[in-house]
Backbone and ligand atoms as CSV (ligand in chain L), in Angstrom:
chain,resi,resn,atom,element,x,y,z
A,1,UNK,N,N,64.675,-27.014,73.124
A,1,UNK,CA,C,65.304,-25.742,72.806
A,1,UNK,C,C,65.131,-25.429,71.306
A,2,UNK,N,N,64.739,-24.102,71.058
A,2,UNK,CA,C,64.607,-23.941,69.751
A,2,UNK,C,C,65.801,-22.942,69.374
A,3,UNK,N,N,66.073,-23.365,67.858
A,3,UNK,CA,C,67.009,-22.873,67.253
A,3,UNK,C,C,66.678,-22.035,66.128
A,4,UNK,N,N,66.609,-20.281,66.873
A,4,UNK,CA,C,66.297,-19.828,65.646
A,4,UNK,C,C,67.066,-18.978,64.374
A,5,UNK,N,N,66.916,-19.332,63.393
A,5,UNK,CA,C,68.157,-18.933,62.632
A,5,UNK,C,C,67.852,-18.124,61.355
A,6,UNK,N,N,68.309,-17.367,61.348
A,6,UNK,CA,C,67.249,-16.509,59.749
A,6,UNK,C,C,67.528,-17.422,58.553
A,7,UNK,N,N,66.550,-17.621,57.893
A,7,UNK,CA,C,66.502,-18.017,56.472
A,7,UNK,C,C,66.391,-17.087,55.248
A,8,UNK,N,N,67.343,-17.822,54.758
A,8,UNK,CA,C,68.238,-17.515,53.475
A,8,UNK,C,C,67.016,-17.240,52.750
A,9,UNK,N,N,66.827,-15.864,52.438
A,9,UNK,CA,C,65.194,-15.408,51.912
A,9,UNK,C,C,65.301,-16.064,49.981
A,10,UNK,N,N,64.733,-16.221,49.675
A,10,UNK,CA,C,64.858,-16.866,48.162
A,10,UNK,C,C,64.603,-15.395,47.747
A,11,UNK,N,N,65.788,-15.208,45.986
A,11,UNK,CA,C,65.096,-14.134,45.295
A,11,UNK,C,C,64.235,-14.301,44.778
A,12,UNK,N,N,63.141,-13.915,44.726
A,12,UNK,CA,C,62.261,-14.244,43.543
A,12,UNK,C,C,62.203,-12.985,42.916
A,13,UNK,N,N,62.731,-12.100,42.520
A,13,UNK,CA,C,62.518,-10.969,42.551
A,13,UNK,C,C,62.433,-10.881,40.519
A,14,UNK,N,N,61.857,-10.252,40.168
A,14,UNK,CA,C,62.042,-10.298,38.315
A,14,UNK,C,C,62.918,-9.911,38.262
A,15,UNK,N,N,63.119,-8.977,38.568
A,15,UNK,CA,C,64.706,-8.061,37.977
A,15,UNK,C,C,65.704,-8.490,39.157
A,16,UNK,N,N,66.822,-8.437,38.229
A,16,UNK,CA,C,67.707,-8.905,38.640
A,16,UNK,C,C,68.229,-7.780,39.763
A,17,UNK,N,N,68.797,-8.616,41.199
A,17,UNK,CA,C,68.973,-7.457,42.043
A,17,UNK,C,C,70.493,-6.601,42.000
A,18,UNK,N,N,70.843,-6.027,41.981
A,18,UNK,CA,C,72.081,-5.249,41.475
A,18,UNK,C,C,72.614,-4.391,42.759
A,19,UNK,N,N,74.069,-4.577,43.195
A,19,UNK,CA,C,74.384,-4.065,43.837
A,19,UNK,C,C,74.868,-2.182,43.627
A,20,UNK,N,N,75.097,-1.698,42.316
A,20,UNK,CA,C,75.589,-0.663,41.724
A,20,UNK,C,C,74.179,0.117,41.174
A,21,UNK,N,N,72.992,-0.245,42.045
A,21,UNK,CA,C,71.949,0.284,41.242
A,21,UNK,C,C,71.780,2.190,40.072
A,22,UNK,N,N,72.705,2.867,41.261
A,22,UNK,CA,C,73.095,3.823,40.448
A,22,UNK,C,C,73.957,4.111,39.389
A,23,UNK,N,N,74.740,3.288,39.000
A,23,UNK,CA,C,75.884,2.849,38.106
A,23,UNK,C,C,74.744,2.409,36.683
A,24,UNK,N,N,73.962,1.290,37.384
A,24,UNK,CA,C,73.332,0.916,36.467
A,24,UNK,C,C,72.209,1.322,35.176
A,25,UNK,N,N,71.797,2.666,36.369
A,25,UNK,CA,C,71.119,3.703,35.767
A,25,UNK,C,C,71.754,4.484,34.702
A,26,UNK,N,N,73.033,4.678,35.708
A,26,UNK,CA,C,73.777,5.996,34.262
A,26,UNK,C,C,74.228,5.366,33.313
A,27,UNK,N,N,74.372,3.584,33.475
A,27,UNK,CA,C,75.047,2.790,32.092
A,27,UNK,C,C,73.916,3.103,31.004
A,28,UNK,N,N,72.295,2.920,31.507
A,28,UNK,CA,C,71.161,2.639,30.461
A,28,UNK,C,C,71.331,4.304,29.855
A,29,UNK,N,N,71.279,5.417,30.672
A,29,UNK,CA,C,71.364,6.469,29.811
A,29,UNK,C,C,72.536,6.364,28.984
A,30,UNK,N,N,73.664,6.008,29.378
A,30,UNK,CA,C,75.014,6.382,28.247
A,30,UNK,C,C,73.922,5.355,27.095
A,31,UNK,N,N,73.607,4.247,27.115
A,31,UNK,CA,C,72.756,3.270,26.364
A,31,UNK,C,C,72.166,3.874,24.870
A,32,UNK,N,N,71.324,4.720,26.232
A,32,UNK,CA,C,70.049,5.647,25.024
A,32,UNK,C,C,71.041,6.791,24.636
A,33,UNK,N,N,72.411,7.340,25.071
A,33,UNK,CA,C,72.457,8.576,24.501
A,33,UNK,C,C,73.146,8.198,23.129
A,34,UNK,N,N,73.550,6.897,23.164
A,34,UNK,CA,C,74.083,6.635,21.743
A,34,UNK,C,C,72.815,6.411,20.710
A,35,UNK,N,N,72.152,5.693,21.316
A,35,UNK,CA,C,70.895,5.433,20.583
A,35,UNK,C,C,70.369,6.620,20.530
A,36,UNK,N,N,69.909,7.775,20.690
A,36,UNK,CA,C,69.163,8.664,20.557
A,36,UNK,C,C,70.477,9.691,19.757
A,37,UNK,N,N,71.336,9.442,19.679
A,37,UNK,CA,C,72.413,10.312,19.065
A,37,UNK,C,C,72.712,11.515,19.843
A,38,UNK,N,N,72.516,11.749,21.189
A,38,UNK,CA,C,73.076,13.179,21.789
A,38,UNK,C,C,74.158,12.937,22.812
A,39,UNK,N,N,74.445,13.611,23.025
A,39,UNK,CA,C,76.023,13.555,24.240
A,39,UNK,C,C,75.978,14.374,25.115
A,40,UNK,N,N,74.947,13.957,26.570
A,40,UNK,CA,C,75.152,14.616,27.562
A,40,UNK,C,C,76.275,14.971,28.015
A,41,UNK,N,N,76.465,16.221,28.591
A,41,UNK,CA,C,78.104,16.380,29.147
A,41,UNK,C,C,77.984,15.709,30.495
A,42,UNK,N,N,77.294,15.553,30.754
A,42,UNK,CA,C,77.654,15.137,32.422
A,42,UNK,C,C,75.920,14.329,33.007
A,43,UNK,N,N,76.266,13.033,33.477
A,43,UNK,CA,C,75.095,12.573,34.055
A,43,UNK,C,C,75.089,12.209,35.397
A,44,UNK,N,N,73.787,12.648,35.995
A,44,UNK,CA,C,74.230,12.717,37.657
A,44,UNK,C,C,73.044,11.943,38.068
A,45,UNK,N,N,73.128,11.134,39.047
A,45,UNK,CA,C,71.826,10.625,39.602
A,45,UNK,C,C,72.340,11.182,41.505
A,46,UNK,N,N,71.106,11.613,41.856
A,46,UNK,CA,C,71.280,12.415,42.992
A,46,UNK,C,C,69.313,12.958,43.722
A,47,UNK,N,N,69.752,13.006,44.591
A,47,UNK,CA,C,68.433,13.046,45.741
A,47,UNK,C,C,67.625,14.125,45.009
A,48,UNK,N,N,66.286,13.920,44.468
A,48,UNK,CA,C,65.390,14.598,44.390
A,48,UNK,C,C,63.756,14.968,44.565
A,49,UNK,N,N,63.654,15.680,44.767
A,49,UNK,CA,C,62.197,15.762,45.557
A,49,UNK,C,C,60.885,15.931,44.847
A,50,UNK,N,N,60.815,16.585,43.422
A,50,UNK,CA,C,59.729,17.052,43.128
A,50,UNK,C,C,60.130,16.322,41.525
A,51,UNK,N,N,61.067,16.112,41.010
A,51,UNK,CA,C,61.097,15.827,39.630
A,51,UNK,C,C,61.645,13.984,39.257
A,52,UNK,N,N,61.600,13.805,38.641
A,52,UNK,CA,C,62.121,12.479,38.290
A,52,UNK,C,C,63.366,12.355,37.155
A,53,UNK,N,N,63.540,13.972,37.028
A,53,UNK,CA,C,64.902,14.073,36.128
A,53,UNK,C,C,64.783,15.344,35.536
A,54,UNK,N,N,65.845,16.226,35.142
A,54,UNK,CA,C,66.170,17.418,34.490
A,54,UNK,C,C,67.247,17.168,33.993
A,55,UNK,N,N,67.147,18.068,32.586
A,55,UNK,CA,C,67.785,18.320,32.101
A,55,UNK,C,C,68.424,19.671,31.381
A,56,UNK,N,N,69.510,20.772,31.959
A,56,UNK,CA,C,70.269,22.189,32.081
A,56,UNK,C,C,70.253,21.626,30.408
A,57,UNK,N,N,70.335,23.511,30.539
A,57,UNK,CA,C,70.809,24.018,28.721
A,57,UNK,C,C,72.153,23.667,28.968
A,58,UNK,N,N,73.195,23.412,29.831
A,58,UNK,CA,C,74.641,23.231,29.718
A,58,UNK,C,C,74.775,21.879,29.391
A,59,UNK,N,N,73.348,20.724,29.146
A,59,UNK,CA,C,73.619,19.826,28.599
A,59,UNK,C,C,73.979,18.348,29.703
A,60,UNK,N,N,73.228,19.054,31.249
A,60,UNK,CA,C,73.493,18.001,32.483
A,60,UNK,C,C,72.578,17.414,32.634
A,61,UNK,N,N,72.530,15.961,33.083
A,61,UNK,CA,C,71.119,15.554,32.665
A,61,UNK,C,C,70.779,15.034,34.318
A,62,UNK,N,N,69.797,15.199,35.301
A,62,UNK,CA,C,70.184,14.676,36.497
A,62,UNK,C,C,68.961,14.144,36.752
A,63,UNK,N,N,69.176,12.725,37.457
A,63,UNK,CA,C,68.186,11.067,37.563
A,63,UNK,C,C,67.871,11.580,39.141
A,64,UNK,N,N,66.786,11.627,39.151
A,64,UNK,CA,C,66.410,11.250,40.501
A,64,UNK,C,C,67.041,9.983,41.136
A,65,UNK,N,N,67.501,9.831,42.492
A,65,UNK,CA,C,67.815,8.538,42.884
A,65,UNK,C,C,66.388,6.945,42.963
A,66,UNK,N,N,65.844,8.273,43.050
A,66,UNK,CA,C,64.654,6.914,43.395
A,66,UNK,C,C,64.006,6.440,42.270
A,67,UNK,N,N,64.276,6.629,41.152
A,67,UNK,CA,C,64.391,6.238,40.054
A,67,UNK,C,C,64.993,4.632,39.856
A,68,UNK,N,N,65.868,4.469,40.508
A,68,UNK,CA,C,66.867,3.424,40.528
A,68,UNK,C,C,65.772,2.439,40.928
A,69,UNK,N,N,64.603,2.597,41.968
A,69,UNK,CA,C,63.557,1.005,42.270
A,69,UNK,C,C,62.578,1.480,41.379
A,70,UNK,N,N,62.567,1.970,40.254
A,70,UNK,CA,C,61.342,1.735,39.348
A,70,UNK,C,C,61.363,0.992,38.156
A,71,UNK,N,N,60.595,0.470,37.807
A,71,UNK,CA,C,60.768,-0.824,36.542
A,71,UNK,C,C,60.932,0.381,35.804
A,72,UNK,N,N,61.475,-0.977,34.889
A,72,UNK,CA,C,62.449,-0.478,33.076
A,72,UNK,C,C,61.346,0.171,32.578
A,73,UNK,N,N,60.276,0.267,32.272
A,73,UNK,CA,C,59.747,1.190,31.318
A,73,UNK,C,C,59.512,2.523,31.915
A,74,UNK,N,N,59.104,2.620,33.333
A,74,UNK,CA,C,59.136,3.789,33.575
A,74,UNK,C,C,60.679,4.977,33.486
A,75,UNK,N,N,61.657,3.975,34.043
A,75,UNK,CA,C,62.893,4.322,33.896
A,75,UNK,C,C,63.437,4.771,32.394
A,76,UNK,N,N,63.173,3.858,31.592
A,76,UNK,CA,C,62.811,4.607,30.178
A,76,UNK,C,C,62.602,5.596,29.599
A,77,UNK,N,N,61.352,5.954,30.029
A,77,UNK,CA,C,60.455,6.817,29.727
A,77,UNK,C,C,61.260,7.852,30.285
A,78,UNK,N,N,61.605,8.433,31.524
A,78,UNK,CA,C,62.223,9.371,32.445
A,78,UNK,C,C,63.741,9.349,31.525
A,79,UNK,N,N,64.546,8.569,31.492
A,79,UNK,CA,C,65.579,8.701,30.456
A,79,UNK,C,C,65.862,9.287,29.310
A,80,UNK,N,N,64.348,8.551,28.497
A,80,UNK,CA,C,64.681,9.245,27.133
A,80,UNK,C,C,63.916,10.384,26.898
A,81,UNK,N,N,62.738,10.974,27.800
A,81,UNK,CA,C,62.467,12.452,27.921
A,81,UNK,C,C,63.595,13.651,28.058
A,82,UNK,N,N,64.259,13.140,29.108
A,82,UNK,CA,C,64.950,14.184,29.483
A,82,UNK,C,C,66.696,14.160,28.327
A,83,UNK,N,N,67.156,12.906,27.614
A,83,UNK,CA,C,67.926,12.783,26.682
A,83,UNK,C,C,67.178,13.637,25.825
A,84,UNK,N,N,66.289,13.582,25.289
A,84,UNK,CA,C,65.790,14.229,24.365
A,84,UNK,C,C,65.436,15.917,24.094
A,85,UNK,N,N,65.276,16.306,25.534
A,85,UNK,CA,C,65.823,17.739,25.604
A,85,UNK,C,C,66.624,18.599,25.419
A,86,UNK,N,N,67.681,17.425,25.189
A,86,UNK,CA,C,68.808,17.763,24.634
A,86,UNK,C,C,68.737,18.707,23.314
A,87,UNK,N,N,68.181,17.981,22.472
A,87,UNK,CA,C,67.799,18.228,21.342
A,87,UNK,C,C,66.703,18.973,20.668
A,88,UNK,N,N,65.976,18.591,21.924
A,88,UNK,CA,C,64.267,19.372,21.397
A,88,UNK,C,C,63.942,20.385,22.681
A,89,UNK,N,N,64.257,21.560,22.874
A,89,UNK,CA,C,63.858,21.651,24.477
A,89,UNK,C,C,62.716,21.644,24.962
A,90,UNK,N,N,61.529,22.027,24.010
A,90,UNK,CA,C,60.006,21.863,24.484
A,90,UNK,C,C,59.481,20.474,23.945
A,91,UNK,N,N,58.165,20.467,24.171
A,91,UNK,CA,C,57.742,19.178,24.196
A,91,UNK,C,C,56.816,19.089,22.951
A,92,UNK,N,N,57.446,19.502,21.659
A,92,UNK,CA,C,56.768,19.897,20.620
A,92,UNK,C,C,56.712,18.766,19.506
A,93,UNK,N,N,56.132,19.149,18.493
A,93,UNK,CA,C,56.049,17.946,17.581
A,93,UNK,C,C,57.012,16.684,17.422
A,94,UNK,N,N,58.107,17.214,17.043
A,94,UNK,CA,C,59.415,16.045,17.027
A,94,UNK,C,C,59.719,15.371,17.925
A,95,UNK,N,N,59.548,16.342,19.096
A,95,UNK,CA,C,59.643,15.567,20.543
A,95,UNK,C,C,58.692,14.499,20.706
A,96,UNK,N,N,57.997,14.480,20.433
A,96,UNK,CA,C,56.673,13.199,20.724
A,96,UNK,C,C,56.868,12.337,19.811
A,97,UNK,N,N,57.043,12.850,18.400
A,97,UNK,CA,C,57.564,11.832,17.025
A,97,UNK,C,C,58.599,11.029,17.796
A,98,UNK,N,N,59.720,11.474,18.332
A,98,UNK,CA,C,60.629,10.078,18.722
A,98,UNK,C,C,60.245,9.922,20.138
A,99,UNK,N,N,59.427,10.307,21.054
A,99,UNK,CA,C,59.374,9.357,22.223
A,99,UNK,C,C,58.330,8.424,21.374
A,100,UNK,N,N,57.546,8.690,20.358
A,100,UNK,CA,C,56.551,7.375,20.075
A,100,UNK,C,C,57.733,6.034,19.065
A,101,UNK,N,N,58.582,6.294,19.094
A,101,UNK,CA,C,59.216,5.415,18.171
A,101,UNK,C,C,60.166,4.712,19.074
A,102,UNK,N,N,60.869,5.741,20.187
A,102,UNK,CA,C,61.756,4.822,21.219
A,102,UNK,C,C,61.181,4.054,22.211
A,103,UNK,N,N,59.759,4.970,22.615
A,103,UNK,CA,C,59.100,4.808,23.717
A,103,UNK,C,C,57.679,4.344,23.630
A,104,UNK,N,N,58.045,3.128,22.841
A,104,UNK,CA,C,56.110,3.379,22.754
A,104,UNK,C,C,55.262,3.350,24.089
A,105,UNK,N,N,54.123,3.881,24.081
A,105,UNK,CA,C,53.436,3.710,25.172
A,105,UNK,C,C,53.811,4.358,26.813
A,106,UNK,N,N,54.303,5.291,25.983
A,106,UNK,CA,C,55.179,6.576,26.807
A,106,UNK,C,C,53.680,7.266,27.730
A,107,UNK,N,N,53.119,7.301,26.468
A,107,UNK,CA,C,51.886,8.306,27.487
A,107,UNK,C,C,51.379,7.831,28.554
A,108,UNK,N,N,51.205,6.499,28.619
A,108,UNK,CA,C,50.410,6.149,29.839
A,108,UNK,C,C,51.652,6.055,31.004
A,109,UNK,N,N,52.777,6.201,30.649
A,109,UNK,CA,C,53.955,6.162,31.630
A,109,UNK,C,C,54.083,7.550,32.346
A,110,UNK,N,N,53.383,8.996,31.351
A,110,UNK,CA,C,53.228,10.101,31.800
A,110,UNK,C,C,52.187,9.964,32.669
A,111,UNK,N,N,51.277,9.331,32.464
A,111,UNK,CA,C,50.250,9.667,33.330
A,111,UNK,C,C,50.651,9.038,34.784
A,112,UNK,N,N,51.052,8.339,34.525
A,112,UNK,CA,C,51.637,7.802,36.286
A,112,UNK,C,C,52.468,8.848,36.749
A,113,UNK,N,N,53.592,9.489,36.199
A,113,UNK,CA,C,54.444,10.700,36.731
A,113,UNK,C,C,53.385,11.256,36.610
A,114,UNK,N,N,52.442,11.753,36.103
A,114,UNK,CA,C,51.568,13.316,36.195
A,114,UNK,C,C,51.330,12.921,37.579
A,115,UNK,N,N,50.417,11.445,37.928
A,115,UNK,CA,C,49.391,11.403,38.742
A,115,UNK,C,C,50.086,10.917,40.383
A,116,UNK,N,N,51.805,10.744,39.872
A,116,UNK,CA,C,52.475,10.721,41.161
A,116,UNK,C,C,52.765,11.974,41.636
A,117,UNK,N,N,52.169,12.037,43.255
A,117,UNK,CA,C,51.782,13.329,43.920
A,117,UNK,C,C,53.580,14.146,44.083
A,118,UNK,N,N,54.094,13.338,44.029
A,118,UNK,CA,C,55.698,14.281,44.436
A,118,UNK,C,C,56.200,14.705,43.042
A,119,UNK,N,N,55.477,14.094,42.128
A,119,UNK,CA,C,56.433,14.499,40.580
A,119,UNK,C,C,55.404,16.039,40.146
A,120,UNK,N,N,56.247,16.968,39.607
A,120,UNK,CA,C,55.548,18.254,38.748
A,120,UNK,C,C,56.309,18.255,37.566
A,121,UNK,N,N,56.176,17.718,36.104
A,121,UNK,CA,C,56.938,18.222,34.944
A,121,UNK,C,C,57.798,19.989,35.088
A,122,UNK,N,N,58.886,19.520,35.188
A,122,UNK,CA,C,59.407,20.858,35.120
A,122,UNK,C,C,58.837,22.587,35.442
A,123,UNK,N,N,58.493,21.903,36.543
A,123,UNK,CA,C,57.565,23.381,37.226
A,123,UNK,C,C,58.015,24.695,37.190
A,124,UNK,N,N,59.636,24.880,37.418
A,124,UNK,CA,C,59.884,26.188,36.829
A,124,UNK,C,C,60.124,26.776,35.847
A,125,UNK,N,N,60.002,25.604,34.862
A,125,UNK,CA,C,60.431,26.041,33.720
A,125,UNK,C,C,59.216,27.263,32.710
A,126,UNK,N,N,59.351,28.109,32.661
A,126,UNK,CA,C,58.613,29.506,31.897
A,126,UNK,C,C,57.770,28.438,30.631
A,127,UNK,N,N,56.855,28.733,30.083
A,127,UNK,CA,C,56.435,28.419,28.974
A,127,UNK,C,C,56.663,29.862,27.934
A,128,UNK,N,N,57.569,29.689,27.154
A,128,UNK,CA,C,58.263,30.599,26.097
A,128,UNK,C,C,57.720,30.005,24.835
A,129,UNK,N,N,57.213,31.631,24.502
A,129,UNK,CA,C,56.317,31.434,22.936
A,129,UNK,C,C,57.346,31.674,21.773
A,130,UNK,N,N,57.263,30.738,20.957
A,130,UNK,CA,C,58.309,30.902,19.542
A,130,UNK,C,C,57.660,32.344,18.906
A,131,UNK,N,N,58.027,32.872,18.010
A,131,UNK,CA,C,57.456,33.539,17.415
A,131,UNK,C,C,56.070,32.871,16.460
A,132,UNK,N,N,56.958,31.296,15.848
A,132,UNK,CA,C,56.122,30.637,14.960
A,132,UNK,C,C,54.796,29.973,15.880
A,133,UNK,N,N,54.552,30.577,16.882
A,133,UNK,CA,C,53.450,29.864,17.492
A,133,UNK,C,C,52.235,30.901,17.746
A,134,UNK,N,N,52.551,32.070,16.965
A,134,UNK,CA,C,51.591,33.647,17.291
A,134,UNK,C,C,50.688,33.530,15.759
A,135,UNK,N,N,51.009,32.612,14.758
A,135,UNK,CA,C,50.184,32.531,13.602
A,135,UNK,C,C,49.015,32.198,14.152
A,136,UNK,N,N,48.110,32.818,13.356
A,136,UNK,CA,C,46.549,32.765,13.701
A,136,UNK,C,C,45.579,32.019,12.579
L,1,ZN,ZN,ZN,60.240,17.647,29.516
């Protein structure tokens, strides 16, 4: 007679497995919002389909859930973009000055969101011309 019994699967897993995975997410942003110096009013991680995070002019910053199974640098990267909108809303000089200082090696982390088929950088968002951008 055989006795079959499930085995106790070993973690081997790198990262540590976490039962609060969404908890854990919004701890690393409160993390970076001190470190980056801004104060989201409100952080939400919640079901999304096309983005990997936004961030409202009212200052809401919202995590894709599925965010929560992606390694730390990508998670990063998606964090301190959208913290940083806070502050910068386009993706203009300063904006890149501190993702290269928080984030190094940010770009090739874009290119995986560019080249992931469900992600679009902020697709509705209008591209709005400063005035200071009509110099010739
Ligand atoms: Zn952006």
């Amino acid at each position: 007679m055989m006795l079959v019994r499930s085995q106790p699967r070993q973690q081997t897993r790198r990262k540590t497995y976490t039962l609060y995975p969404v908890q854990e997410l919004k701890h690393k942003v409160d993390t970076w919002a001190v470190k980056l110096r801004v104060n989201p009013k409100l952080v939400r991680v919640q079901e999304m389909r096309h983005k990997w995070g936004s961030c409202s002019s009212s200052g809401t910053i919202t995590l894709a859930r599925d965010l929560c199974e992606k390694d730390e640098a990508f998670q990063n990267y998606v964090i301190v973009h959208e913290l940083l909108h806070l502050r910068y809303p386009t993706h203009g000089r300063m904006f890149k000055v501190l993702m290269n200082m928080h984030v190094p090696g940010w770009r090739e982390q874009e290119h995986r969101r560019c080249n992931s088929m469900e992600y679009a950088a902020h697709p509705s968002r209008p591209k709005r011309k400063s005035p200071s951008e009509f110099t010739h």
